[in-house]
C-alpha positions as CSV (number, residue, x, y, z in Angstrom):
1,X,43.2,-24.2,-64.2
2,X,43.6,-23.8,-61.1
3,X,42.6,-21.1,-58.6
4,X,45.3,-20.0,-56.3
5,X,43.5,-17.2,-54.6
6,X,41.1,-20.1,-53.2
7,X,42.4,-20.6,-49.9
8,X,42.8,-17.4,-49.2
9,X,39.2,-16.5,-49.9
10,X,38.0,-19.6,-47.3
11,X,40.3,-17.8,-45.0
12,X,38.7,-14.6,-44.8
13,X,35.0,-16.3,-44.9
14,X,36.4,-18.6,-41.7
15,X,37.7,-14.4,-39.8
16,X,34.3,-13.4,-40.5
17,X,32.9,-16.6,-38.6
18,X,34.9,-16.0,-36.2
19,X,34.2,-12.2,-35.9
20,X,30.6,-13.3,-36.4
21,X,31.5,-16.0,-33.4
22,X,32.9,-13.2,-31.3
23,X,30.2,-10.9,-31.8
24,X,27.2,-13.3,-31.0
25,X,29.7,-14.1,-28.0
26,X,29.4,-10.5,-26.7
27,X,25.9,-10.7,-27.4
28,X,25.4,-13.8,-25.4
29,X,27.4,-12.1,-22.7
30,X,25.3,-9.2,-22.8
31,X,21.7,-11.0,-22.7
32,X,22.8,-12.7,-19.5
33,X,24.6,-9.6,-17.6
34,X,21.0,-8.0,-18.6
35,X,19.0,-11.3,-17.4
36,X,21.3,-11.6,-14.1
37,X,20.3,-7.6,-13.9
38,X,17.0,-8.2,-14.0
39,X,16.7,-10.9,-11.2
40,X,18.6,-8.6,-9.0
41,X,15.6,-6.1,-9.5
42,X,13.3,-8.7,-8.7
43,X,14.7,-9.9,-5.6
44,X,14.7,-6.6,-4.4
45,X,11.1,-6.1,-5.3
46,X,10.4,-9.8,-3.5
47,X,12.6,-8.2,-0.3
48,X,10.4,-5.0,-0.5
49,X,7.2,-6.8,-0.5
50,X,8.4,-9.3,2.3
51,X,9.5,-6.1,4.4
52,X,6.1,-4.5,4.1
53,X,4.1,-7.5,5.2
54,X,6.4,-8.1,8.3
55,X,5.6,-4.2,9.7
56,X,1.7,-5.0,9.0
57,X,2.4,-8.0,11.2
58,X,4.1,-6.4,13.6
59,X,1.5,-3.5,13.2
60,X,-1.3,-6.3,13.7
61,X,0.3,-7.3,16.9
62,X,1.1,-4.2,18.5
63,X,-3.3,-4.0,17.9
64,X,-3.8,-6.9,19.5
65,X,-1.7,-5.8,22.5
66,X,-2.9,-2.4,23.0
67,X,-5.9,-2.6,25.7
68,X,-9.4,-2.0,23.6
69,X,-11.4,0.7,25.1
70,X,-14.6,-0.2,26.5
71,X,-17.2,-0.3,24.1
72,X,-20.2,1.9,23.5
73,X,-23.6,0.1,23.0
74,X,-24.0,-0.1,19.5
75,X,-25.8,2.4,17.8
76,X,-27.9,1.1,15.0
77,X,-26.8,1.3,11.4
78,X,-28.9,4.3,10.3
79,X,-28.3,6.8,13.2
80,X,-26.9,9.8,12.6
81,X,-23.7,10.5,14.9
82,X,-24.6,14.1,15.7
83,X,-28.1,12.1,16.7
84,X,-27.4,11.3,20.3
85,X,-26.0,14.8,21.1
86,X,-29.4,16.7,19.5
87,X,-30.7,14.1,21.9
88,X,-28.7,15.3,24.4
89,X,-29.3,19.2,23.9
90,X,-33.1,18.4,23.4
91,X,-32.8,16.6,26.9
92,X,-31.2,20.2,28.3
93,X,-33.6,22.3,26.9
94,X,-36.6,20.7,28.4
95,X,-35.2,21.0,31.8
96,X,-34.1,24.3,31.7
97,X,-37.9,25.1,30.3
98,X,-39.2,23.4,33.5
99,X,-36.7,24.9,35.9
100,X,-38.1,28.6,34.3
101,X,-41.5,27.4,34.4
102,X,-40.6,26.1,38.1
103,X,-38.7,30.2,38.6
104,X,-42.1,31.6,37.3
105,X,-44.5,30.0,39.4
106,X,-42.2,31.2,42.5
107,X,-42.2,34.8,41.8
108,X,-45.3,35.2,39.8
109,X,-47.8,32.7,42.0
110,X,-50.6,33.7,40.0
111,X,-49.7,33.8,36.6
């Protein structure tokens, strides 16, 4: 006996292949629209990061340019900043203290 619906059987088996064929196709296709997306992204990210490290070079620069003010002696590590002006105001008090004890003696001779 033979089976005359054979070849038609292998021919549906070789349109799913192909369907199958097509399919992974479009898949393939898919996977490297998606990878060649995916570089895109990180060049931009490499262009972003190149971008920002030319301004801080240019920043850097314009630093170096830029005349530095004279310094100020250093002050040591552990001093306060508001330090030097109590200093300062300590400094004023005493002489105005002397300049009334200086007013007092004028007018009051024996005091």
């Amino acid at each position: 006996m033979v089976n005359e619906f054979y070849p038609f059987f292998q021919l549906e088996q070789e349109n799913q292949s192909a369907q199958n064929s097509t399919s992974n196709d479009s898949s393939d296709i898919s996977l490297a629209k998606l990878a060649v997306f995916g570089n895109i992204i990180q060049i931009i990210g490499a262009l972003i990061s190149t971008y920002s490290a030319i301004l801080e070079i240019e920043q850097l620069q314009r630093q170096q340019r830029t005349p530095q003010p004279a310094q100020q002696p250093t002050q040591p590590p552990y001093q306060n900043p508001y330090e030097e002006r109590i200093k300062e105001l300590e400094r004023q008090i005493q002489y105005l203290t002397k300049e009334i004890e200086k007013q007092k003696e004028k007018r009051f001779p024996y005091y």
